[in-house]
VEXBA-195256 format. One line per 4 residues: for each residue x, y, z of C-alpha. Coordinates in steps of 0.05 Angstrom, whole numbers, plus 32768, in hexadecimal, padded with zeros to 4 digits. Layout:
<recs>
X Y Z | ...
</recs>
This chain:
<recs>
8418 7EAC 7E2F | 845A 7E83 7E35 | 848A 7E83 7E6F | 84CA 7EA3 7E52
84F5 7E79 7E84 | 84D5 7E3E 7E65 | 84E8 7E53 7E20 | 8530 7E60 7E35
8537 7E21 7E55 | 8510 7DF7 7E18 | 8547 7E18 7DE2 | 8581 7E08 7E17
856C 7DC6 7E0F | 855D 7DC4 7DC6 | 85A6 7DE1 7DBC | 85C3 7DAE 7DEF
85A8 7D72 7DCC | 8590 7D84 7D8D | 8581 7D43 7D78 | 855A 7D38 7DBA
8501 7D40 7DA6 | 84E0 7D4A 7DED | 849C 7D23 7DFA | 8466 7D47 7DFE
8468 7D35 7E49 | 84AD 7D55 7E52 | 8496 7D99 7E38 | 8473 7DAF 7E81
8492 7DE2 7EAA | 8490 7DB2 7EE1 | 84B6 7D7B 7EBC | 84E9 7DA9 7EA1
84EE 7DC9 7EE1 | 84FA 7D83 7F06 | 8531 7D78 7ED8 | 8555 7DBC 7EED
8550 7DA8 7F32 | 8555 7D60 7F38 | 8562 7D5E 7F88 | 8522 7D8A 7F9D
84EF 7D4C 7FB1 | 84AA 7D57 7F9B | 8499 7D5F 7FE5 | 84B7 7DA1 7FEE
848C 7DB9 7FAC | 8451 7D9E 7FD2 | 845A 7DC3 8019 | 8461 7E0D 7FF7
8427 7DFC 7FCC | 8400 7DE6 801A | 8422 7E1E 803C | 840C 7E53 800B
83BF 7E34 800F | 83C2 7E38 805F | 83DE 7E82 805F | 83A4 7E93 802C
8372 7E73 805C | 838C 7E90 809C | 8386 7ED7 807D | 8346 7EC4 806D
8334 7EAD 80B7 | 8351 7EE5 80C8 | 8329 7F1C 80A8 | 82E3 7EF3 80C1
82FB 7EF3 8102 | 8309 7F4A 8103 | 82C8 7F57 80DB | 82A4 7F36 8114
82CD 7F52 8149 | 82B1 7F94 812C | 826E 7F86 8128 | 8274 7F6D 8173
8290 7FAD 817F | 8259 7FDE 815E | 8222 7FB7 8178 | 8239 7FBE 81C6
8245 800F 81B1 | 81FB 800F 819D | 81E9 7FE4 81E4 | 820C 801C 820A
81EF 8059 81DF | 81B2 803E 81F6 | 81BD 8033 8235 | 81E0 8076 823C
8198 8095 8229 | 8167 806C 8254 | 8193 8082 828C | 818C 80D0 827B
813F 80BB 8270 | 813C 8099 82B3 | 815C 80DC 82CF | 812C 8105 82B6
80F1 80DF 82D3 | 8114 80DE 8319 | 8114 812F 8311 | 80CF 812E 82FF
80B0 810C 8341 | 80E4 8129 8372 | 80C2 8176 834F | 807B 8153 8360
808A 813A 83A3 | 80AD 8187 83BB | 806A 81A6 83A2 | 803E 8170 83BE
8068 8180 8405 | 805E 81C7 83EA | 8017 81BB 83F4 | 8012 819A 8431
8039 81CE 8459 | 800A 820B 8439 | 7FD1 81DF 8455 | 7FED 81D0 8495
8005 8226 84A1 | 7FC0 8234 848E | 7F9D 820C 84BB | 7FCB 8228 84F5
7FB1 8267 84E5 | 7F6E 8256 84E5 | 7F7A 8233 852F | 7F97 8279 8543
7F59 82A4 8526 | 7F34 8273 8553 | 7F58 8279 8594 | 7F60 82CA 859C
7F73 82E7 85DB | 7F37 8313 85DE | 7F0B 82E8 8614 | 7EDB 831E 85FA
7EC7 830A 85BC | 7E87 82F6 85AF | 7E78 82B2 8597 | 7E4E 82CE 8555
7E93 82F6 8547 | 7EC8 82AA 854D | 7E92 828A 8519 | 7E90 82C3 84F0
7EDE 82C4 84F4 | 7EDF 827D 84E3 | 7EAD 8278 84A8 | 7ED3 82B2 8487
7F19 828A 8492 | 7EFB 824F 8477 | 7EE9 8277 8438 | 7F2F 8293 8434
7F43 824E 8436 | 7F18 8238 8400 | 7F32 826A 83D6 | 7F77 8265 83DD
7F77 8220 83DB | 7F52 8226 8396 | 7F7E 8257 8381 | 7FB6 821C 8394
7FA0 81EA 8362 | 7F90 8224 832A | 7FD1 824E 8334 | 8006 821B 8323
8017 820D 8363 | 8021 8251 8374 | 7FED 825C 83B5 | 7FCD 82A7 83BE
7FCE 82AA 8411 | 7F9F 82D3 8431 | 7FB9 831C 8447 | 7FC4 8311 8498
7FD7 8354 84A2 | 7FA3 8395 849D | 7F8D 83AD 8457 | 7F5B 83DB 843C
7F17 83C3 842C | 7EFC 83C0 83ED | 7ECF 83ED 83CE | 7E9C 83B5 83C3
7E92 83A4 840D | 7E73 83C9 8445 | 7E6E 83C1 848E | 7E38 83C2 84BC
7E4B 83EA 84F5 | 7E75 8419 84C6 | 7EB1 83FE 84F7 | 7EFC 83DF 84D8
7F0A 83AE 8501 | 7F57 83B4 851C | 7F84 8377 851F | 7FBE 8370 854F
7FF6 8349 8546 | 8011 8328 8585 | 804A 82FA 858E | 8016 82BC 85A2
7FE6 82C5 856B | 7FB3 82FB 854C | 7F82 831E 856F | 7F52 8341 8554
7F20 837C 856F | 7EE2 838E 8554 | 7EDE 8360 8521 | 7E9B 8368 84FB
7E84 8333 84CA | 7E7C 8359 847E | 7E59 834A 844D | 7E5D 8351 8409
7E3A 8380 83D3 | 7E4D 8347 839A | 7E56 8307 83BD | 7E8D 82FF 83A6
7EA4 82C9 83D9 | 7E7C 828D 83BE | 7E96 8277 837C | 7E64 8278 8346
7E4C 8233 832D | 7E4C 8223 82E3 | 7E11 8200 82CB | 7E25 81D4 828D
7DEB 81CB 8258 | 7DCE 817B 8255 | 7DDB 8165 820E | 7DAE 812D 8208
7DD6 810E 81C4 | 7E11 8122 81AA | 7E1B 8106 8167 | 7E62 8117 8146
7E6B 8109 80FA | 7EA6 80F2 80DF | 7EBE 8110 80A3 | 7EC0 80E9 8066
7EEE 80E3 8024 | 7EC0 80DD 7FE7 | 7ECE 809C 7FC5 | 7EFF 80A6 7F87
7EEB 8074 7F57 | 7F28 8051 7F2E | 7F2C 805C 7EE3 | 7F5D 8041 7EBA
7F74 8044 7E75 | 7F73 7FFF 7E4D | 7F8E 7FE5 7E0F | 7F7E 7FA4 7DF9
7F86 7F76 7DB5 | 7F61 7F38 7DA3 | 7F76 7F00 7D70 | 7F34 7EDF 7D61
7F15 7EAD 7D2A | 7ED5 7EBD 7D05 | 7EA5 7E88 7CF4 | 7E6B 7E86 7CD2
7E28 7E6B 7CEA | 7E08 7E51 7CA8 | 7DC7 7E47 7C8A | 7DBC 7E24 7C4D
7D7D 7E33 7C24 | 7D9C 7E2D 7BDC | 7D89 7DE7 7BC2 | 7DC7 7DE3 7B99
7E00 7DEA 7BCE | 7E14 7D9C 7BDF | 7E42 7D9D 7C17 | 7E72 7DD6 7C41
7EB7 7DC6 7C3F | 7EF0 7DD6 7C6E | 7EC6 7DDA 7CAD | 7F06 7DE0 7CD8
7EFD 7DF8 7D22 | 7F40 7E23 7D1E | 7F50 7E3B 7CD0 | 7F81 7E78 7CB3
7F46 7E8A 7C8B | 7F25 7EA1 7CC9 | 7F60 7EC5 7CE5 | 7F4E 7F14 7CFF
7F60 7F3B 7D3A | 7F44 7F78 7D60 | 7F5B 7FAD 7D88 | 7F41 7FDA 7DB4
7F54 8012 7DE6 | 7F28 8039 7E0D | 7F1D 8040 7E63 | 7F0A 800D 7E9D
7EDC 8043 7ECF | 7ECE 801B 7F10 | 7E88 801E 7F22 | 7E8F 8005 7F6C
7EB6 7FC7 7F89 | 7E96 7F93 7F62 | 7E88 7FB6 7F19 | 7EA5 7FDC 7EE6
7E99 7FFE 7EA2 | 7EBF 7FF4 7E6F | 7EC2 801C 7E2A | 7EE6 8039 7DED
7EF7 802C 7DA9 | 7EFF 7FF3 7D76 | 7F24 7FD9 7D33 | 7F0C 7F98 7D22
7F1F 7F75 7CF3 | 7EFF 7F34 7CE5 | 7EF4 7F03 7C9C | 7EB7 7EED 7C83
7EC8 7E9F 7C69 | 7EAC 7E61 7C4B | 7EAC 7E30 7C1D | 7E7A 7E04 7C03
7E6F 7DD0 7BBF | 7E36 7DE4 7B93 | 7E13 7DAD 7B5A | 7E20 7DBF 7B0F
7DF4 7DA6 7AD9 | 7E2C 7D79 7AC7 | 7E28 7D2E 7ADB | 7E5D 7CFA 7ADA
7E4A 7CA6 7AC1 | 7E74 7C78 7AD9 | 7E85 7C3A 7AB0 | 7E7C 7C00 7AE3
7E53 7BC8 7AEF | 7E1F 7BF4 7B0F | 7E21 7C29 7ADC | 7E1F 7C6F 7B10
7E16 7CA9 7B00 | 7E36 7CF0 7B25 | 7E23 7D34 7B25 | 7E58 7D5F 7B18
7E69 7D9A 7B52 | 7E92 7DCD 7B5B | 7EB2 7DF0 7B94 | 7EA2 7E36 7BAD
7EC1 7E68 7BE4 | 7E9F 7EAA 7BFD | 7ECD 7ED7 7C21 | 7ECE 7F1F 7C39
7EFB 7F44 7C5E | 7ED8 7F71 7C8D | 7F03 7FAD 7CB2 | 7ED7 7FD1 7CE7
7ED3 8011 7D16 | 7EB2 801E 7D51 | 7E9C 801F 7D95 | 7E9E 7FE3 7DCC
7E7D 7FEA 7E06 | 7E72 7FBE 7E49 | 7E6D 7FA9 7E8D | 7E99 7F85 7EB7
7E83 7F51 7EF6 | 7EBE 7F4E 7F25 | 7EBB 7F08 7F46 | 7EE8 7EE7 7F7E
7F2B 7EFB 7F8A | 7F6E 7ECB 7F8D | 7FAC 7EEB 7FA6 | 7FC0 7F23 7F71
7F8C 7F05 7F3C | 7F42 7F14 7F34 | 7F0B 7EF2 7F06 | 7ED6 7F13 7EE7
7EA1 7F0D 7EB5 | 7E7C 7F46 7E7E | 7E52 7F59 7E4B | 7E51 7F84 7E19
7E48 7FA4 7DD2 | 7E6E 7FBA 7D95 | 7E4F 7FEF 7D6A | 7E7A 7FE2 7D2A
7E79 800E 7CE4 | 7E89 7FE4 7CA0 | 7EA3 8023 7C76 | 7E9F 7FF6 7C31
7E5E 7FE8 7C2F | 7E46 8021 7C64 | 7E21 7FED 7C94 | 7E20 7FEF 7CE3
7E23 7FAE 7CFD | 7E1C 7F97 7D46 | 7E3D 7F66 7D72 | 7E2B 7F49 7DBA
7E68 7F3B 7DDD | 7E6A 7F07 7E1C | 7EB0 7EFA 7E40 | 7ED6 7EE7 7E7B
7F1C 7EE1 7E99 | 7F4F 7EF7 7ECC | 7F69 7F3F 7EE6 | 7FB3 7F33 7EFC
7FCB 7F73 7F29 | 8015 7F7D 7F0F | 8017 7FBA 7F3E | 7FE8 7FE5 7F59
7FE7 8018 7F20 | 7FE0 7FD7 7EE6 | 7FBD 7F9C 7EDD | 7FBC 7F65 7EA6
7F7F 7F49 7E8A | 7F74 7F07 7E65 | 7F32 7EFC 7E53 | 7F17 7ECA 7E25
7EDE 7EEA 7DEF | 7EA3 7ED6 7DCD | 7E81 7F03 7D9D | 7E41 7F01 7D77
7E2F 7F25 7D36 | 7DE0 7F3B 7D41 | 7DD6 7F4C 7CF8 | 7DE3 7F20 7CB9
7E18 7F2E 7C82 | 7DF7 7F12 7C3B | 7E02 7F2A 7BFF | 7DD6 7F1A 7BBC
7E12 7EF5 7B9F | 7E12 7ECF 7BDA | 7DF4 7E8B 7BDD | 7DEA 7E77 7C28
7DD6 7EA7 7C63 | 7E0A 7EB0 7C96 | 7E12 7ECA 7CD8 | 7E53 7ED6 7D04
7E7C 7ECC 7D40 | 7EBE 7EDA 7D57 | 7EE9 7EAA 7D88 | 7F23 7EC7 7DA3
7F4D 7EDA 7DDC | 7F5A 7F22 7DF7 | 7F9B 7F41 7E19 | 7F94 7F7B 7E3F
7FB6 7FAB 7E60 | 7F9D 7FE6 7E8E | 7FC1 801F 7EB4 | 7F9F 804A 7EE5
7F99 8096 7ED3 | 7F6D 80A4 7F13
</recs>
């Protein structure tokens, strides 16, 4: 698209001097614009053009420069978010032991009142009592003590003290002289009169022990997850090359021709699709069913009763032949069948060999014939639910093909190459 300034300018010119043709130099913008303003000096023209660069970079520099001040600035937010929540957690743990050190103080003083009162069960005022009557007095706050205390660790830290002041006696207990013994309450201590050690009807004083059972072994078995065995559905197709293993017996057949390793004539293919069941982690079954589709080829020269004599100095003499091709094209159905050897593993890939059968049904000519198939190759894992296979195969046709019109016995074998691929259903 044109500048329209530069067209206005280009017909003042042309109308100016008409008989004035421009070079092709002097049709820029910039030349036509240096003529319009003679006095600007190219210098000027080069500073805006700098000026504009530099103002492009520093806005450039300039949003950097904020993008990382921002980034700065959410990172030290984070920093203090989590040092805003250690702090709380470092709170909470402070909380924690000052709770466990007030009940383990708690504790102590409980001990400390209870062995005061022991000290003043001890030291009554009555200079009468007997000595039987203070170690009967102490045994029985001893097993207060025991009890409480028991009751202490049990409780949650809430102790059961012993009743200080008179009760009634439970039904369960008797005394011997028939007497309640009557406690006074002084300012200096207790005192007690008549105090008569009781006994109980269901001891119920001494804590019963619990006698665990001795478990010579202990045996604890862990549940296991049955093994689910992979099985995969495969389709696979096979471009292959018959040939023909050949046995003359007819006297009259001279020579084979065309005894090419790799010929169209031998061209076929099969295909088969069926399911890979894994046996365990170094073997699997594989079956399902075939097309193949394979041709029967070969061409040989047979003698005639024609002969050929040469006119030379020798005088020969040729037997006539004549060329001859048997072909059949053989289209099969049926049922392949094999094992697979899983060998070593390389990164995603693993090798293998197998064996194997084909079961195959000629409908032309009703026959069953039967191959014994021997191949290896690769397993490449695309993903964990598919895997390619490329496996080089090698097939061997147990029974002959020969017809009466036929004058040489043949077996086969296909050559080929097969490309899998499997997908797992289980």
């Amino acid at each position: 698209m044109q500048n329209p300034e530069e067209d206005k300018l280009k017909r003042l010119l042309q109308d100016t001097f008409s008989d004035y043709e421009p070079e092709p130099s002097e049709q820029t913008w910039e030349y036509i614009d240096a003529s319009i303003h003679p006095h600007q000096p190219f210098s000027a023209k080069l500073f805006k053009r700098l000026a504009v660069a530099a103002i492009a970079l520093l806005l450039l520099l300039s949003t950097g420069v904020i993008f990382m001040l921002e980034q700065k600035s959410t990172n030290f937010k984070h920093q203090l978010t989590l040092l805003e929540k250690n702090k709380d957690h470092i709170q909470e743990i402070k909380s924690h032991l000052a709770v466990a050190k007030k009940n383990d103080t708690n504790k102590k003083e409980w001990q400390n009142s209870l062995e005061s009162t022991e000290k003043n069960i001890l030291n009554t005022e009555n200079p009468t009592a007997s000595k039987g009557q203070k170690n009967a007095s102490a045994q029985y706050s001893n097993q207060a003590k025991h009890r409480t205390f028991k009751g202490y660790e049990h409780s949650d830290l809430s102790p059961v003290l012993p009743l200080l002041e008179s009760s009634e006696i439970p039904n369960n207990y008797t005394n011997k002289n028939h007497s309640s013994a009557s406690i006074n309450m002084p300012e200096n201590g207790l005192k007690i009169d008549h105090f008569e050690f009781m006994e109980s009807k269901n001891i119920l004083v001494n804590q019963p022990k619990i006698e665990w059972p001795i478990i010579e072994k202990f045996t604890v078995l862990k549940s296991q997850k049955p093994v689910v065995k992979s099985t995969y559905l495969s389709v696979s197709f096979t471009p292959l090359q018959t040939y023909r293993i050949l046995k003359i017996d007819n006297p009259d057949i001279v020579s084979l021709q065309r005894n090419k390793l790799l010929d169209p004539e031998r061209n076929g293919f099969e295909a088969t699709i069926g399911i890979t069941k894994s046996i365990n982690s170094s073997w699997n079954f594989r079956g399902g069913i075939s097309f193949l589709k394979m041709r029967q080829w070969a061409e040989y020269k047979v003698s005639t009763d024609k002969y050929l004599v040469k006119n030379n100095n020798q005088g020969t003499i040729e037997q006539i032949t004549q060329n001859k091709v048997e072909s059949e094209n053989l289209e099969m159905i049926g049922l392949h069948a094999d094992v697979q050897r899983l060998l070593r593993i390389s990164g995603r890939s693993r090798y293998f060999v197998s064996t194997g059968t084909d079961m195959m049904y000629h409908p032309s000519n009703s026959q069953l014939n039967t191959f014994l198939q021997v191949s290896g190759g690769i397993q490449h894992a695309i993903n964990t639910q598919c895997f390619l296979t490329i496996e080089p195969t090698a097939s061997y046709m147990l029974n002959n093909i020969n017809h009466s019109s036929n004058l040489i016995q043949t077996s086969a074998y296909n050559l080929g190459i097969k490309l899998g691929l499997s997908y797992k259903i289980q």
